[in-house]
C-alpha positions as CSV (number, residue, x, y, z in Angstrom):
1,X,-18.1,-32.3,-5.6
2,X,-17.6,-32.2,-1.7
3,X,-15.6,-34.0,0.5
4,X,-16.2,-35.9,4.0
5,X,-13.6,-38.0,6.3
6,X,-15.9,-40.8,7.8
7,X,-14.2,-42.2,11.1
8,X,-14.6,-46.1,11.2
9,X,-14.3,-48.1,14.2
10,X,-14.2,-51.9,13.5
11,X,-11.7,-52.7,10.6
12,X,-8.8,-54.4,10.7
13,X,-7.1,-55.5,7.7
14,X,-7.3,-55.9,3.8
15,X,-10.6,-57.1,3.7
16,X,-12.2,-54.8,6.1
17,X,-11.0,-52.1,4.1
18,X,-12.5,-53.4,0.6
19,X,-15.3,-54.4,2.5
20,X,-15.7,-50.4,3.2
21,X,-14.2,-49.3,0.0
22,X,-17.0,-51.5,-1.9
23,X,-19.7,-50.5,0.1
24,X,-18.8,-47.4,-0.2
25,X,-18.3,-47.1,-4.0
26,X,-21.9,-48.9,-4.9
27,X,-23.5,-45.5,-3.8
28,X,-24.9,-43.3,-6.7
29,X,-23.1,-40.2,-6.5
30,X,-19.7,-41.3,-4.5
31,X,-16.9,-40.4,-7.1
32,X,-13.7,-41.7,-4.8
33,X,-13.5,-43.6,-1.8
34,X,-9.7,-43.4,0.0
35,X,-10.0,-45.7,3.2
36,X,-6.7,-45.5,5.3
37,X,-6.8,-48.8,7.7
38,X,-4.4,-47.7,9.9
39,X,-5.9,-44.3,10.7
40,X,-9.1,-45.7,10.3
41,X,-10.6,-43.0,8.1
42,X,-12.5,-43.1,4.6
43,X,-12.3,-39.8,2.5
44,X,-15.1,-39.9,0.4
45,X,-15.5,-37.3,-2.7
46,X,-19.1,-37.0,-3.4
47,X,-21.9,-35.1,-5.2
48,X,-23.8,-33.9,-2.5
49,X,-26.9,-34.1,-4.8
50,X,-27.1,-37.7,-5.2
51,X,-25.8,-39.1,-2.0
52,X,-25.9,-38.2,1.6
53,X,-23.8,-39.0,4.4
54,X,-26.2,-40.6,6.4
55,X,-26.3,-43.3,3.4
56,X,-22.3,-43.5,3.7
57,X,-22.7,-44.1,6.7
58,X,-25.5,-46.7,6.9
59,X,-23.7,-48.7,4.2
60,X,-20.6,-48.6,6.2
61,X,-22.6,-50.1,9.1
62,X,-24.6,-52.6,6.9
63,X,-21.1,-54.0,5.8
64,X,-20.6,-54.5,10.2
65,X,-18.2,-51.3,11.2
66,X,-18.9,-48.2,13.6
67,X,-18.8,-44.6,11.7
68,X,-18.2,-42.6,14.6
């Protein structure tokens, strides 16, 4: 398993953060999502063999937030 802190623009409370969290965990492959709302990060655990994090990142952005 590896580990990657994805830097999100955009969210703002509660729902943004399940929004991401969600999003997030429907990936084949994520194991654990960790979204910190205040910092705006997501730590993601992930097998880098079933997901990459251009996917995180494009299902971060489908849900309407900036990975930066």
């Amino acid at each position: 398993m590896e580990q990657v802190m994805l830097n999100i623009k955009g969210m703002s409370c509660a729902h943004c953060k399940a929004a991401v969290t969600n999003a997030l965990n429907e990936l084949q492959g994520v194991q654990m999502v960790e979204v910190d709302l205040e910092q705006g990060k997501a730590n993601v655990t992930y097998d880098a063999s079933k997901v990459t994090i251009e996917k995180m990142k494009e299902a971060v952005e489908e849900q309407g937030y900036d990975v930066v």
